[in-house]
LOFI-245369 format. One record per residue (C-alpha): residue number from 0; residue in one letter; x, y, z. Coordinates in Angstrom, 3 decimals, always signed. Example, Ala and Ser with C-alpha at 12.3 -4.5 7.8 and 13.67 -1.06 7.14 Angstrom:
{0, "A", {+12.300, -4.500, +7.800}}
{1, "S", {+13.670, -1.060, +7.140}}
***
This chain:
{0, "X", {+2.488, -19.982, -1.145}}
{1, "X", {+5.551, -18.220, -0.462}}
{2, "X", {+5.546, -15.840, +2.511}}
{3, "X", {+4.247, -12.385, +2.254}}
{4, "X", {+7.308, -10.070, +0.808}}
{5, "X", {+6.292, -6.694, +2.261}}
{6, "X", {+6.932, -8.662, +5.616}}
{7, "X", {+10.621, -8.393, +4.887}}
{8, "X", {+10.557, -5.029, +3.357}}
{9, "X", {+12.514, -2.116, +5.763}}
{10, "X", {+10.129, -0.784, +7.928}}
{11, "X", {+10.735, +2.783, +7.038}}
{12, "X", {+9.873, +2.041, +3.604}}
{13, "X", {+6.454, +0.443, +4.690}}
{14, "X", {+5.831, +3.423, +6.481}}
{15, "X", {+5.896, +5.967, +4.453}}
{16, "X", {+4.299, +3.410, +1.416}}
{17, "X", {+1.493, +4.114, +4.270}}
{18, "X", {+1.611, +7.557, +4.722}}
{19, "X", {+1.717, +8.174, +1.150}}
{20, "X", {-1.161, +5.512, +0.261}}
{21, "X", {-3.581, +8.063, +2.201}}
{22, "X", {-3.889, +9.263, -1.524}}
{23, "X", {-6.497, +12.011, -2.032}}
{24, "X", {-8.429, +12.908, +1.580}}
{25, "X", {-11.646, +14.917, +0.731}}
{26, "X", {-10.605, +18.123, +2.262}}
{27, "X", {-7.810, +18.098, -0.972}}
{28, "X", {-9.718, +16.857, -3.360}}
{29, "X", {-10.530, +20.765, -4.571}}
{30, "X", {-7.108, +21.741, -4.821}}
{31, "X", {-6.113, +19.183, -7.542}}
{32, "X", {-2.473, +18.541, -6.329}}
{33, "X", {+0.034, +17.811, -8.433}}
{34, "X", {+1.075, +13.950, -8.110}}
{35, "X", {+4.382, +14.512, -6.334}}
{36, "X", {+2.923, +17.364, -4.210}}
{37, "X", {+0.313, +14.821, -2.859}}
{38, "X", {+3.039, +12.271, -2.109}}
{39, "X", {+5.106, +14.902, -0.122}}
{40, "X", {+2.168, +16.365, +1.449}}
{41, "X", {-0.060, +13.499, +2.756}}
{42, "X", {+3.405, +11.628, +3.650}}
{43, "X", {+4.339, +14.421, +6.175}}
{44, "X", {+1.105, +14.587, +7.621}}
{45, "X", {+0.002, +10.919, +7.899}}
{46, "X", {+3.873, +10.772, +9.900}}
{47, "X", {+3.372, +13.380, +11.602}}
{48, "X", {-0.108, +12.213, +13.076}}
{49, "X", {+1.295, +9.019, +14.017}}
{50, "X", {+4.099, +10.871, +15.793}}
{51, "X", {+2.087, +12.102, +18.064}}
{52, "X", {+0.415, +9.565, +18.998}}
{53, "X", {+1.090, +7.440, +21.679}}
{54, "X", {-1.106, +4.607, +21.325}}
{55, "X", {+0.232, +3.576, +18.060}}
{56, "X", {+3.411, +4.172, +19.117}}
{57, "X", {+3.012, +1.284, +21.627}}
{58, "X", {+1.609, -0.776, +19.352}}
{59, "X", {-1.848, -0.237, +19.525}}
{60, "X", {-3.665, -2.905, +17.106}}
{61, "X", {-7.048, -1.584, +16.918}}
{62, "X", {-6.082, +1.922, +16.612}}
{63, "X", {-3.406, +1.557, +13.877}}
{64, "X", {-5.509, -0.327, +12.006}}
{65, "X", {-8.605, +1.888, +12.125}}
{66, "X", {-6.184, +4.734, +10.428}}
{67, "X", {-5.085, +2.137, +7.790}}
{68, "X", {-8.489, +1.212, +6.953}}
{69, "X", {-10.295, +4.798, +7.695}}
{70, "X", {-7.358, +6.922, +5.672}}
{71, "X", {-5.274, +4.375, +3.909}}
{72, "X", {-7.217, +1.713, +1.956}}
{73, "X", {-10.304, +4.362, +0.779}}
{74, "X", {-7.993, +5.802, -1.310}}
{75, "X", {-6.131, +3.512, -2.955}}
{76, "X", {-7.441, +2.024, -6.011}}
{77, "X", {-7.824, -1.460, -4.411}}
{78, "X", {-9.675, -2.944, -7.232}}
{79, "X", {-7.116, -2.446, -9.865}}
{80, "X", {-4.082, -3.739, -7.703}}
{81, "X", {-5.896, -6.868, -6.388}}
{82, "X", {-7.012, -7.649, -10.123}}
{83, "X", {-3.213, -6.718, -11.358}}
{84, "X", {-1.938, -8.944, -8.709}}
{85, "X", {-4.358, -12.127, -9.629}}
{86, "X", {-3.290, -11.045, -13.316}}
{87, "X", {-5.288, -13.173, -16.086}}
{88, "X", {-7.272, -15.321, -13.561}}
{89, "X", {-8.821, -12.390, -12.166}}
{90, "X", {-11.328, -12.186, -15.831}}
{91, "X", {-12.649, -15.870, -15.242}}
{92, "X", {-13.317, -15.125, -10.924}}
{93, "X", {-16.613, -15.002, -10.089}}
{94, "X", {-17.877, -11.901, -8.708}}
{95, "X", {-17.843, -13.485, -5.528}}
{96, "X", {-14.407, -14.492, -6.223}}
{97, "X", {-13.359, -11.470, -6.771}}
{98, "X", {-15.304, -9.538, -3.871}}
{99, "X", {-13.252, -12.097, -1.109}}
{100, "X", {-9.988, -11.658, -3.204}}
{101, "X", {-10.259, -8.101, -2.550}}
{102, "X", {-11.261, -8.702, +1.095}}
{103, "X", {-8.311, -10.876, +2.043}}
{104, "X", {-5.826, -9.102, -0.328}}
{105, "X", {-7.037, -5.859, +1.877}}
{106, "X", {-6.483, -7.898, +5.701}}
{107, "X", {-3.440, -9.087, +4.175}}
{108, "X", {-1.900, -5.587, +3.755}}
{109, "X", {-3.314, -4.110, +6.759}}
{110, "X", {-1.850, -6.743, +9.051}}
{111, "X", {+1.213, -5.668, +7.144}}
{112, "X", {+0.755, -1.966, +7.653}}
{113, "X", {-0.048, -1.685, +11.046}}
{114, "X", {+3.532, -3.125, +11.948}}
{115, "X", {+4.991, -0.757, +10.133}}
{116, "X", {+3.063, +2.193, +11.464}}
{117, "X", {+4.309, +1.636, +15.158}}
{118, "X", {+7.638, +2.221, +14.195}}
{119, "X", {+7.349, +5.659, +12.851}}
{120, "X", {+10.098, +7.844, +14.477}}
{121, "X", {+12.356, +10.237, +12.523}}
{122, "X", {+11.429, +9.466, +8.756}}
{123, "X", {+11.268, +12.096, +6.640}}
{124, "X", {+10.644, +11.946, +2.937}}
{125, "X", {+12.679, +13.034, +0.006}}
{126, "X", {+10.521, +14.029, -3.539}}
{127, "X", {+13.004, +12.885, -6.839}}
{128, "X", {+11.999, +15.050, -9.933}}
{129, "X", {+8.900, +13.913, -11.331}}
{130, "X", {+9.051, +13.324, -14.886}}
{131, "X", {+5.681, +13.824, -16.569}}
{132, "X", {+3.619, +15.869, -18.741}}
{133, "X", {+0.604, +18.202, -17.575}}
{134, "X", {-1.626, +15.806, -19.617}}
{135, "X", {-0.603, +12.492, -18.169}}
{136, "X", {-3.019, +10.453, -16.281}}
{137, "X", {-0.724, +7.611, -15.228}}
{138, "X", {+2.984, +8.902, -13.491}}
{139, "X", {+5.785, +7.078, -11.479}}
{140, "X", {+6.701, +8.886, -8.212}}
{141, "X", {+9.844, +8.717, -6.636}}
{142, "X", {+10.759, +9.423, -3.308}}
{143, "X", {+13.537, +8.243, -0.760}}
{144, "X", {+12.923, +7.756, +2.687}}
{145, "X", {+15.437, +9.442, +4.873}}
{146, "X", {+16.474, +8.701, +8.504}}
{147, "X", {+18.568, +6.119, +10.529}}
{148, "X", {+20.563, +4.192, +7.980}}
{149, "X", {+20.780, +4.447, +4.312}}
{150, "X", {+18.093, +5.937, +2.216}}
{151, "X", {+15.464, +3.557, +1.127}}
{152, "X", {+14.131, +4.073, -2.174}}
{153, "X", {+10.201, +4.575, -2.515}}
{154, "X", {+8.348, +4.343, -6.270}}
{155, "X", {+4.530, +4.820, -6.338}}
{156, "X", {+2.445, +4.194, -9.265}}
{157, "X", {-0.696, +6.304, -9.225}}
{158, "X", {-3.694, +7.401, -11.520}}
{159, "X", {-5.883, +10.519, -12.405}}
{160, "X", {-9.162, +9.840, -10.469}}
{161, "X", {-11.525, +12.796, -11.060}}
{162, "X", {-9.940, +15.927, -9.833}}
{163, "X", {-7.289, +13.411, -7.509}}
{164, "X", {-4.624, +10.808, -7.801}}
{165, "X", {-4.814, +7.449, -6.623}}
{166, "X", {-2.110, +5.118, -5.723}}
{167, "X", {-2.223, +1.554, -7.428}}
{168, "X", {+1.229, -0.276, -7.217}}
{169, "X", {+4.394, +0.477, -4.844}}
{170, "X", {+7.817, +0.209, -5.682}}
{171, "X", {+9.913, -0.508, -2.893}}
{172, "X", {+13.952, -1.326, -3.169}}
{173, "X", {+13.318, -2.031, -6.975}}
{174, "X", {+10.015, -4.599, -6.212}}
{175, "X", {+6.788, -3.394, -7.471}}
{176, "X", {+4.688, -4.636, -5.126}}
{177, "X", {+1.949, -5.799, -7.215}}
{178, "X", {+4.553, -7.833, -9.788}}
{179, "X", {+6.142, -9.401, -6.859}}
{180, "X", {+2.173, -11.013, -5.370}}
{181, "X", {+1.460, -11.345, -9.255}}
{182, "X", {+3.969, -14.468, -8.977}}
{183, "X", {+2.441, -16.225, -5.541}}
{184, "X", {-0.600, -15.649, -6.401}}
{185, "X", {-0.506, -17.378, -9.623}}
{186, "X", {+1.723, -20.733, -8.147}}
{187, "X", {-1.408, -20.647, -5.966}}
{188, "X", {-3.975, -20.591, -8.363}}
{189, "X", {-2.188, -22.928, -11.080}}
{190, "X", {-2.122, -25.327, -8.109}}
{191, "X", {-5.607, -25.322, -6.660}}
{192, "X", {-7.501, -22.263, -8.721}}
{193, "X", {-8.575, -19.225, -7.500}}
{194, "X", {-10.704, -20.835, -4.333}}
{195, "X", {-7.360, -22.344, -3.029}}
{196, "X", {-5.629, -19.147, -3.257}}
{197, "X", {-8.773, -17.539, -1.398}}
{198, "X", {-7.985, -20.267, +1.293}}
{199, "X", {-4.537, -19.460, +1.661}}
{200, "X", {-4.536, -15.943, +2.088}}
{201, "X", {-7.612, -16.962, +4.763}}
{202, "X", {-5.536, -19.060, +6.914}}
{203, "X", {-2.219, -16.041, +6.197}}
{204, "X", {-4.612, -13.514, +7.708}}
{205, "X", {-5.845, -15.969, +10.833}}
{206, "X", {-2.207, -16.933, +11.137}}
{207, "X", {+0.026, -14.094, +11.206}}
{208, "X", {-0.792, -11.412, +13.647}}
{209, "X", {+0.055, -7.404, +13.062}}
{210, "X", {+3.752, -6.958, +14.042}}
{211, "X", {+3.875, -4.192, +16.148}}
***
């Protein structure tokens, strides 16, 4: 299975895919932000914590990844970007199946993540116009990460969940993240079904440790 391709994504742009991936915390959920206000919001304040703090900073495994998992993952709507990723294959898993596709899918990304978190510095993020109506329940954001370097371009996909929004696919450099497994995942599962691509992403997650 080819390797994974946020791995060679810029690590600014994994960052703030993180930061803004915090979706709707509780304390927010009453204010019904608008998509892109949520986006510019949580992504200042997810950098910001990490800013200042010194731990992750070094590299700090176990506490980067208990902000991933505690802030990050919670909010996203896993379910709907593991089964998008698995694409048709995901109807015929077994519930089983499906419950450790979502499990290593999840290590997967948070292995991912928590590189990318230790290398916050002087990102800051940059809100594009959001074109939408009041009424719409699915929207496109689009941001651009500013700092060292060029500007890195930033796309979220997200959904009306109750009175929040909830991130489901990530657009980074052009690559929707989701499209971009969709095609692994399925060379994996044409070649030895849905188990063998359960073993694969097993043996990824043992494998590769968090790049910090």
């Amino acid at each position: 299975m080819p390797s994974n391709p946020l791995i060679h994504l810029p690590r600014a742009a994994m960052v703030v895919t993180v930061a803004a991936a915090s979706a709707v915390l509780p304390t927010l959920h009453a204010e019904a932000l608008a998509p892109d206000t949520m986006i510019r919001q949580l992504s200042t304040e997810v950098i910001d914590a990490v800013k200042a703090d010194k731990a992750i900073q070094g590299g700090d495994v176990s506490r980067i990844n208990a902000l991933v998992d505690a802030k990050v993952m919670p909010n996203v709507d896993f379910q709907r970007m593991t089964a998008s990723a698995v694409g048709r294959f995901w109807r015929t898993a077994t519930p089983d199946q499906k419950k450790r596709l979502q499990q290593e899918f999840k290590t997967l990304l948070v292995r991912t993540y928590a590189g990318a978190l230790a290398q916050v510095r002087d990102q800051t993020v940059a809100l594009k116009p959001l074109r939408a109506a009041p009424t719409d329940t699915e929207v496109v954001v689009r941001t651009e990460i500013r700092g060292r370097g060029d500007p890195i371009q930033l796309d979220y996909r997200l959904e009306k969940s109750g009175d929040g929004w909830r991130i489901y696919d990530v657009n980074v450099l052009g690559v929707w993240l989701v499209e971009q497994y969709k095609s692994s995942f399925a060379q994996e599962i044409n070649a030895s079904g849905i188990d063998g691509l359960i073993t694969k992403l097993v043996e990824k997650n043992k494998a590769t440790p968090a790049k910090g």
